[in-house]
N, C-alpha and C positions, 0 to 999 in steps of 0.2 A: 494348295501346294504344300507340300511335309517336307521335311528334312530327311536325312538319313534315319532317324531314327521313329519315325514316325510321326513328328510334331508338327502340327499346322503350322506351321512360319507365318501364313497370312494372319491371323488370329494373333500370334507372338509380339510382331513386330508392331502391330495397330498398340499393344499393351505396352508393351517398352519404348514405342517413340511417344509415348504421354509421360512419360516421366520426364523432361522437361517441363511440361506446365504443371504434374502433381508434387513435383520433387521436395516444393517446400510446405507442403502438407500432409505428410503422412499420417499424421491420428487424427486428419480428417476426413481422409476417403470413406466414399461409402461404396456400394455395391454401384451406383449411377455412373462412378468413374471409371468404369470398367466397360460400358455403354457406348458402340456406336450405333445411334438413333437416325442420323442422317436430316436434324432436322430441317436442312436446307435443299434438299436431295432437288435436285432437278434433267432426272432422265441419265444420269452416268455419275458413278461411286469412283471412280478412277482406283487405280490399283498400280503400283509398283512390281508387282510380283512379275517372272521370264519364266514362262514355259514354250522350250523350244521344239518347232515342229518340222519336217519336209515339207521343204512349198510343193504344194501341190499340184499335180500336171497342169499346166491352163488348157482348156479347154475352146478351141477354134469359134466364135462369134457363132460360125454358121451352123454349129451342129446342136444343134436343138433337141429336147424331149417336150412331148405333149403336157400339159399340168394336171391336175387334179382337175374331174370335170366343173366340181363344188369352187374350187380355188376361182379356174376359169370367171365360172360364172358372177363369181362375186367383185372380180379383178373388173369386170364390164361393167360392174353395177354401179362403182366405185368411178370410174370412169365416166358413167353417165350420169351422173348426181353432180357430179364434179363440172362438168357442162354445162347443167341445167343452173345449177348457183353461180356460175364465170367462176368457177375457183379456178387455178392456175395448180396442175399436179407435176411433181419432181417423184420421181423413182429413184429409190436409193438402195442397194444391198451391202449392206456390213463385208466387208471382208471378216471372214474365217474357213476353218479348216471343212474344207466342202470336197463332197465325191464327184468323181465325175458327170454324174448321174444330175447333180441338184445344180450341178455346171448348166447345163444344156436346160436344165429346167428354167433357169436364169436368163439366159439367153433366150428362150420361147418367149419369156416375158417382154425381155427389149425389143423383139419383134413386133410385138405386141405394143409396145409403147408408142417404138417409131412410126408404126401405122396412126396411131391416133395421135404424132404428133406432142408424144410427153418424154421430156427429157430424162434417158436415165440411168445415172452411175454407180456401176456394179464394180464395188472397189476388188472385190475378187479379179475383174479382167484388168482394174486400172490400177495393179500392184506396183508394175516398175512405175509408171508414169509417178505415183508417188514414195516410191524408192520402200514399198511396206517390206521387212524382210522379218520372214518368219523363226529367224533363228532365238529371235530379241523385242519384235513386238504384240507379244502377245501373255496372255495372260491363264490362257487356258484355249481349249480348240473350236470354244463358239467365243470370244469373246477379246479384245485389243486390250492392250495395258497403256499408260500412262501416253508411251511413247507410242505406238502406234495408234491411238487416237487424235495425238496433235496430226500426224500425217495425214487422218481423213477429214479431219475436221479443217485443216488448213487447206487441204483443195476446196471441199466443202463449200468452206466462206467463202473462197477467190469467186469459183462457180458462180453459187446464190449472188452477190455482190456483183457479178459481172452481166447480168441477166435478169436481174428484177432489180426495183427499185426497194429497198428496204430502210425500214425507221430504225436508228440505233438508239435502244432505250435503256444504255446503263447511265446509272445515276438517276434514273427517272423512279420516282417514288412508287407509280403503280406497278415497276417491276423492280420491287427492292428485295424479294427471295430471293431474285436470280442474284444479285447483286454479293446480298447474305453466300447463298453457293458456293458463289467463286473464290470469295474471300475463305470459305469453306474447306475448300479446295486449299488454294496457296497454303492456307496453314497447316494441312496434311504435307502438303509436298515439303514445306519446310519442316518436319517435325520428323522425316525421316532421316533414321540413323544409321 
């Protein structure tokens, strides 16, 4: 994202919201401070940044496009591994800014899921259900910001939580990255200015 004038704003503001933790060191920065390394990273950087888009048509469940034959084929394969070990498969599609076209491709898919019985939420069709609006949550045309990630991730968990049984392992030591992360997190969110 740039400003009027050209300037990454994303880049700026990562810069400028560290000057509350560097403020009372300055002739001791080095180039490190300047560094986001992510070393907590666990599958999503979150981002504050709004780039606003037109929601885009929804496109009717039924109206399907055939997939890639390769896609196909692997989507089966994936399918059937998944059988053969008793794994339990969830389908899931990010909501972003998609064409008609990849609509219907999506939709082949859930066809495809429901036959074999695998549940699967394409937050591109479950926009209203979670109130996703394009004007404000988003971050860029393939990707959610801060705020529309809490919307999918808050069905997400209801979902997961409602339907399988799951272990909550924060606090628990063999998953204390995740833990490091999140904390990772909040002190981004807080350090925004």
């Amino acid at each position: 994202m740039t400003d009027g004038m050209g300037e990454n704003t994303s880049y700026r503001n990562r810069i400028l919201c560290k000057l509350p933790i560097i403020h009372s060191r300055y002739k001791e920065l080095s180039k490190e401070d300047f560094k986001d390394d992510l070393p907590y990273m666990r599958g999503y950087r979150g981002s504050f940044d709004i780039v606003s888009f037109e929601t885009p048509v929804k496109v009717p469940a039924d109206q399907k496009a055939d997939l890639n034959p390769v896609c196909e084929e692997y989507l089966y394969k994936i399918i059937e591994l998944a059988k053969e070990s008793g794994t339990q498969l969830v389908f899931m599609a990010s909501p972003y800014i998609l064409s008609e076209e990849e609509q219907m491709r999506f939709n082949k898919t859930a066809e495809i899921a429901a036959q074999e019985n695998i549940p699967m939420l394409d937050y591109n069709q479950l926009r209203d259900e979670i109130g996703l609006d394009y004007a404000v949550d988003f971050r860029d045309s393939d990707h959610v910001n801060n705020s529309g990630a809490a919307k999918v991730t808050d069905h997400l968990a209801r979902f997961l939580t409602a339907n399988y049984e799951l272990t909550d392992h924060r606090g628990d030591s063999k998953y204390k990255d995740w833990d490091l992360n999140k904390q990772y997190l909040d002190d981004k969110e807080r350090q925004i200015c």
